[in-house]
C-alpha positions in Angstrom: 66.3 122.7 93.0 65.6 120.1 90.0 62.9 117.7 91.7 64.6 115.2 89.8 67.7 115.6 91.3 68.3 113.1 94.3 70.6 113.2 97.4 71.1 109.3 97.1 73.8 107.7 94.3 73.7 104.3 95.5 77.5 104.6 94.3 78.3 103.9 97.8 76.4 100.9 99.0 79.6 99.0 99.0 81.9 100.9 100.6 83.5 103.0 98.5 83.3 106.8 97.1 85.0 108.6 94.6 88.1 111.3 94.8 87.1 114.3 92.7 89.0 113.0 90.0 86.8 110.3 90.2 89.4 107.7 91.5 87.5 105.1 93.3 88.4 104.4 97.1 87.3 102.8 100.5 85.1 105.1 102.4 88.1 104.6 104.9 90.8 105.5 102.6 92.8 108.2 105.3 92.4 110.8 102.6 88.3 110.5 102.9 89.4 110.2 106.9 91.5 113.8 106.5 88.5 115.7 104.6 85.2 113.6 106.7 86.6 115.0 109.8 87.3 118.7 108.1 83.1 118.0 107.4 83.0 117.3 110.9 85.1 120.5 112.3 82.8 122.3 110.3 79.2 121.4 111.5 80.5 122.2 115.0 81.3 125.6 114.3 78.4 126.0 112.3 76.5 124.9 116.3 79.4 128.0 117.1 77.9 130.0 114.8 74.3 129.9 115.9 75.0 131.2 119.1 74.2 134.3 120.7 77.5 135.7 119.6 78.3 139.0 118.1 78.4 140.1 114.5 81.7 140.4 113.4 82.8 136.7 115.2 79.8 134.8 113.1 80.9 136.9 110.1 84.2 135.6 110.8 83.3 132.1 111.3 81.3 132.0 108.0 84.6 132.8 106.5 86.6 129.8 108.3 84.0 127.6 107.1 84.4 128.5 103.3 88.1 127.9 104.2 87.3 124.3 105.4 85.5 123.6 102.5 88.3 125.2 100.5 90.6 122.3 102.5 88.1 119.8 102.0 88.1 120.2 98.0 92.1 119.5 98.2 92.0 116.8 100.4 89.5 115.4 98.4 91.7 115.9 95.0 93.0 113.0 93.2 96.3 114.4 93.3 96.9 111.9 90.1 94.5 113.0 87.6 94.4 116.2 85.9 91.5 118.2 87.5 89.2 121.2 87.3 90.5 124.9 89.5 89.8 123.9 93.0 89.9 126.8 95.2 93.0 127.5 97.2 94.0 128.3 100.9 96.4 131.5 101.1 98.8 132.8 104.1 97.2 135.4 104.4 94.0 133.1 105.3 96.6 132.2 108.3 97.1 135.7 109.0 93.4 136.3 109.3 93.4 134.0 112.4 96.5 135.5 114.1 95.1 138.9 113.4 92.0 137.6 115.7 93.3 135.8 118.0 96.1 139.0 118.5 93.0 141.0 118.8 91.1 138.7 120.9 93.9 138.6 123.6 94.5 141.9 124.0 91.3 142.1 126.3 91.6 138.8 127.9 93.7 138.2 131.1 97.0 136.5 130.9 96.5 132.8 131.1 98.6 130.9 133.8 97.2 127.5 133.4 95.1 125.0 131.6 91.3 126.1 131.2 88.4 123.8 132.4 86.1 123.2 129.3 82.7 124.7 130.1 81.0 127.3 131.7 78.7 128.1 128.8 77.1 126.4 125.7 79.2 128.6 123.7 82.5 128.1 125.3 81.8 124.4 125.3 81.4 124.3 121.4 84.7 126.3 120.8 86.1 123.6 123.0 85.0 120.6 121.1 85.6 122.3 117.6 89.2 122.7 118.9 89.4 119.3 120.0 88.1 117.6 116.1 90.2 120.2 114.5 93.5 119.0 116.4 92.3 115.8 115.5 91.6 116.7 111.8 95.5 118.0 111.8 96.6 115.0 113.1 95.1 112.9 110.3 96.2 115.7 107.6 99.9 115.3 108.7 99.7 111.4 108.5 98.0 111.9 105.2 100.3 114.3 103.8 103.7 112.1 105.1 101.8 109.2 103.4 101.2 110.9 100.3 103.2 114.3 100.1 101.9 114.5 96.5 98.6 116.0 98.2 97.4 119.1 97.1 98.7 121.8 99.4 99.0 119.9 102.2 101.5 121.6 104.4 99.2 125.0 104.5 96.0 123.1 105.0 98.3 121.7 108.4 99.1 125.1 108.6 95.7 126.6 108.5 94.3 124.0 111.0 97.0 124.6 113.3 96.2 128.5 113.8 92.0 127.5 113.3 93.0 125.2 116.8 94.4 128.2 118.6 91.9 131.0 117.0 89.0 128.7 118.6 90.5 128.4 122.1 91.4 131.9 122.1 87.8 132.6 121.1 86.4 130.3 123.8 88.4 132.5 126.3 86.6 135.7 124.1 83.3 134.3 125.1 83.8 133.0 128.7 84.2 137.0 128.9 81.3 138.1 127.0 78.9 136.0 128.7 81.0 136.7 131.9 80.8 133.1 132.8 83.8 132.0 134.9 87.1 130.6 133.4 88.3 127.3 135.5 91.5 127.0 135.6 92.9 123.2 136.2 94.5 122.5 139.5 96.4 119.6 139.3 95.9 117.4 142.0 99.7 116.6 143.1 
């Protein structure tokens, strides 16, 4: 790296940040909102990642994290301005994750009721990486009803939608590997 290259831009000391596009904005603008918590989604599985977990999973998740970055970049678009090739999302990026979570619930046992969170580290981080990526869906949507002009939108939804159920379904795979117990919720009635 250049040692005259420097993390800080100062471009940002009052509140605002730039779209690529270079569109100026608040730093709480809901499209920096949408892609911030993508950023987010990401370092937790990266923490999902650096588990104990077998090789073809972390392969796996390396892959869903190029994807979120992929998401991120059209988020991030000024979908005004003309702009450079971003990288795209694909269906059959979604059909990656059904194909693993298909394959991941063939060996798990039928599930008859909400799950407890917990039981092992792993497990836990699948939990909380589900939890901010419903929550990064839920921003996406209001972004993209706000400002359907977004670029590819309705997949990025899409793709975060299966990523949610890919990561609970692989917080089931490793309450099994690590043959940790799966607590099911009673509901006190």
């Amino acid at each position: 790296m250049n040692s005259d290259w420097k993390i800080y831009t100062k471009t940002g000391d009052k509140g605002e940040t730039s779209l690529i596009g270079g569109t100026r904005v608040p730093k709480y603008h809901e499209r920096i909102e949408a892609y911030g918590t993508l950023d987010e989604l990401n370092s937790f599985i990266g923490l999902i990642r650096d588990q104990e977990i077998d090789q073809p999973t972390r392969e796996l998740l390396i892959e869903i994290q190029d994807r979120i970055f992929t998401a991120e970049s059209l988020l991030a678009a000024d979908p005004a301005k003309e702009l450079k090739t971003l990288p795209l999302l694909f269906e059959s990026d979604i059909q990656l994750l059904e194909d693993a979570i298909d394959e991941m619930n063939k060996h798990l046992p039928e599930i008859t009721s909400f799950i407890l969170p917990g039981g092992h580290q792993a497990v836990s981080f699948c939990h909380v990486a589900r939890c901010v990526c419903r929550r990064a869906e839920r921003i996406t949507i209001k972004l993209v009803e706000n400002q359907p002009e977004t670029l590819m939108g309705d997949i990025v939804i899409k793709y975060l939608n299966r990523l949610s159920d890919y990561l609970f379904v692989l917080g089931r795979k490793f309450t099994k590997d690590f043959n940790v117990v799966e607590t099911p919720w009673k509901a006190r009635l």
